[in-house]
N, C-alpha and C positions, 0 to 999 in steps of 0.2 A: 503590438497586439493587445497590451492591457491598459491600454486610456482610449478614450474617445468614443466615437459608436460603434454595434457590432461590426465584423467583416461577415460579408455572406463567405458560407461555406455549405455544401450540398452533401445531403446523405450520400453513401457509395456502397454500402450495405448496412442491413437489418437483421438481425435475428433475433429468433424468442426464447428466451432464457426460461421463463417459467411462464404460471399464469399472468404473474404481473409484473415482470420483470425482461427488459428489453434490450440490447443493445446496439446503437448507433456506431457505427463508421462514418465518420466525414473529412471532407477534403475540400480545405479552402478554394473556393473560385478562382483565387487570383494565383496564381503558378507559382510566383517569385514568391511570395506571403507564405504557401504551402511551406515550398523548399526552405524558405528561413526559417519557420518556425520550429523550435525548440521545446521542451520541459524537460524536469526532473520527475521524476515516480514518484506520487502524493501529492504532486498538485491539481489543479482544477483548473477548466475554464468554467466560463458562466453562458450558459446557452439561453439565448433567445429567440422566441417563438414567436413569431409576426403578430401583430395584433393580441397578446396574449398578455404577455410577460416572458421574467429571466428568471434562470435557477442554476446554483452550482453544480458542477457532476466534475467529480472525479473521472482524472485522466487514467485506462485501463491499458492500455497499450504499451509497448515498449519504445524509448526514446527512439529507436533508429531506423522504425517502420517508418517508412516514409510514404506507403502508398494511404496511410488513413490513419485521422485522430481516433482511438477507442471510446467511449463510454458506455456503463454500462447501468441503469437507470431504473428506478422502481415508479410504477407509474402510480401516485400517492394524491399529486393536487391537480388543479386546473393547469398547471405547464406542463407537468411532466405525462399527464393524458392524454395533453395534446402531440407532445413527442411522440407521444405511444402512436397515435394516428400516420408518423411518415412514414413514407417508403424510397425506395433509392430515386434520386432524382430531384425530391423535395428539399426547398433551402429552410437551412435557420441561419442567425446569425449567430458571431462566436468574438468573445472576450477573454483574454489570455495567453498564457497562464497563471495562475496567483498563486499568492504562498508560502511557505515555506515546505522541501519535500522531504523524503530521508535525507540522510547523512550518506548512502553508498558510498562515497569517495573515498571515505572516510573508515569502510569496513573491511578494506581488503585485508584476504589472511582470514580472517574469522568465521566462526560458524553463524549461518543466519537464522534464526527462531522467528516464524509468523504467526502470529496467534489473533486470530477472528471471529466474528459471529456476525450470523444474518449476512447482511450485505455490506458490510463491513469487510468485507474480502473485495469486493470493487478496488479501492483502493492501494491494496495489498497487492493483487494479481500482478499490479505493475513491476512489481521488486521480484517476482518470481519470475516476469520475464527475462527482467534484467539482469537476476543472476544466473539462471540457462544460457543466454546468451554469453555470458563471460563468463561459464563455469571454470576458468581456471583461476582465477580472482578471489576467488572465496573458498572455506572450508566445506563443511555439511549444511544441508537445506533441510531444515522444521520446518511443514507445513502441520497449521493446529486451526482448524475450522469447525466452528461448531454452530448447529441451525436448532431450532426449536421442533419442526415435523419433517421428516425425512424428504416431503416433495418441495421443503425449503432448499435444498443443494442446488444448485445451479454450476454448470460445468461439470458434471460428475464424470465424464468422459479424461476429462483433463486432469483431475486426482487421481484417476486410476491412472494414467498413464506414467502422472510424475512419479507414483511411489515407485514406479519401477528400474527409475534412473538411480546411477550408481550417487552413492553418498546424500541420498535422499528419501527422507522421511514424513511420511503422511500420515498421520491422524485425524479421523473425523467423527463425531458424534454428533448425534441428534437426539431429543429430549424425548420425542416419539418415533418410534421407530416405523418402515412399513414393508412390506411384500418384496423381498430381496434383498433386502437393505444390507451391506455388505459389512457394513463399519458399528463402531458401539450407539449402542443406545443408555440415554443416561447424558448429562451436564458436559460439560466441553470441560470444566473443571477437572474432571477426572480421570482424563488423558495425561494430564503434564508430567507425572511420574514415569508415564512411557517414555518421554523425549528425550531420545539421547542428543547431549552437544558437551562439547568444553566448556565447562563455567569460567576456566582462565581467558579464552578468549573467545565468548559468545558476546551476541549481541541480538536486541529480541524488540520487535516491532508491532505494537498490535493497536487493531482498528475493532468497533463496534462498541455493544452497549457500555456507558461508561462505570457499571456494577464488575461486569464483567472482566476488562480493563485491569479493573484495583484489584482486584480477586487476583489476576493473573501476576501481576507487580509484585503484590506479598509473596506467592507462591514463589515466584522466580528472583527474587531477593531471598528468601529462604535459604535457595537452593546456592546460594552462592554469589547471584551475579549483581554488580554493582550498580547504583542508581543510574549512572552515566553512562551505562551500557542496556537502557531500558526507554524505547518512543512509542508514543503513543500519537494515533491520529486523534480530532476532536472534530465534533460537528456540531453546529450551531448555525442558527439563522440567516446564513451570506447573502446580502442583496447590492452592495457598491462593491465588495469586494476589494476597496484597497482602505480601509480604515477608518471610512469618514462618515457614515449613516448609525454606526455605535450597534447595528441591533447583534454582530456576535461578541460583544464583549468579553470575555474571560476573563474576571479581577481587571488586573492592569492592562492587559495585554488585546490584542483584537484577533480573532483566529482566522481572519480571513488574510492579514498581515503578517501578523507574528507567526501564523501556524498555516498548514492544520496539524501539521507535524511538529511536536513538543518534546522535551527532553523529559522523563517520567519526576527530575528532580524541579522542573518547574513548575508543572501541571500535579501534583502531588498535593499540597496544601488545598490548593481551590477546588478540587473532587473531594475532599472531603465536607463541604459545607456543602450544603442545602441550597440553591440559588444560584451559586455561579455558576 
């Protein structure tokens, strides 16, 4: 699924997230293709639009739903508006999945810390599935979301629900607040003193702007927890998606190859300069 041309795969539901903000269900045409297909949480396919163009989108879904691929999509350029225009029924094609995704395998036992902003939780959602789904695998669940105007939230239905699961904690702030707004107003920064987890055996994953990100990393190395127990997703420019067009380059590294999911002691260096 990730060489060659797209596979058509057909919307199966739509829904509207926000003013500008969409998300697709799709399910490959081809039955066998559907049922084989696999990812991990944090990767991506690359969707393409007939006659348009292609654009990466983060896979939102949990690996085991098998009746449809998630994504969940801001409509920003001439692909992703044109996405905005399908309805169930209509095909695009699909490439994937690419990547590098979390580490889950790898965190059983520990507590999980997500920490987002904007839509930056796209990508995050998936980890939230997947550890619902296997909540006996894992310790306590940090959710940490933060938007800039309160009508930035998307899914609000669904934080409200998780804070109410046992061993699970939700934080969410928005920089403006508005007319019911449940949660703080004020920087997403200023939550993480709230968060409770084990700094002996946490582990902490965060997506969105990359200010924010570093902000988060100091904070939570402050607090105790170790570089090696600290990912960060990255976004940049994907258009071949396996390494060979150069335009996401990251220093050495290519993030549509190497990442988008990075270890905070790799990605650490190169967010601090200007350019990469």
């Amino acid at each position: 699924m990730d060489s060659g041309p797209p596979h058509a795969a057909s919307v199966v539901a739509r829904s509207q997230e926000s003013s500008t903000i969409f998300t697709l269900k799709l399910r490959l045409d081809d039955a066998a293709a559907q049922a084989a297909y696999r990812f991990a949480p944090g990767q991506f396919n690359m969707l393409y639009l007939y006659g348009v163009g292609e654009v990466p989108i983060s896979i939102m879904s949990d690996p085991e739903e098998r009746n449809g691929i998630g994504h969940t999509i801001r409509a920003v350029g001439r692909v992703t508006r044109g996405l905005a225009a399908l309805q169930p029924g209509d095909r695009v094609g699909l490439r994937g999945p690419f990547g590098r995704g979390w580490p889950l395998q790898e965190m059983g036992g520990r507590d999980v810390m997500l920490v987002t902003g904007g839509l930056g939780c796209a990508p995050a959602v998936s980890v939230i599935h997947y550890v619902l789904r296997r909540r006996e695998r894992f310790g306590k669940l940090v959710i940490i979301q933060g938007v800039k105007h309160a009508d930035d939230l998307i899914w609000r239905e669904h934080y409200s629900r998780w804070s109410k699961l046992p061993d699970t904690q939700v934080l969410v702030a928005a920089d403006e607040g508005g007319a019911l707004w449940p949660w703080h107003v004020g920087r997403v920064t200023e939550l993480f003193d709230l968060a409770r987890f084990n700094k002996a055996c946490a582990v902490a994953m965060m997506c969105g702007p990359e200010g924010m990100m570093r902000v988060t990393a100091e904070h939570l190395l402050a607090r105790g927890l170790p570089e090696s127990s600290l990912y960060l997703s990255m976004e940049r420019n994907m258009q071949c998606a396996v390494g060979r067009c150069g335009h996401c380059q990251f220093g050495g590294a290519f993030v549509c190859r190497d990442g988008p999911v990075f270890n905070w002691g790799e990605a650490k260096v190169l967010l601090t300069h200007r350019g990469f």
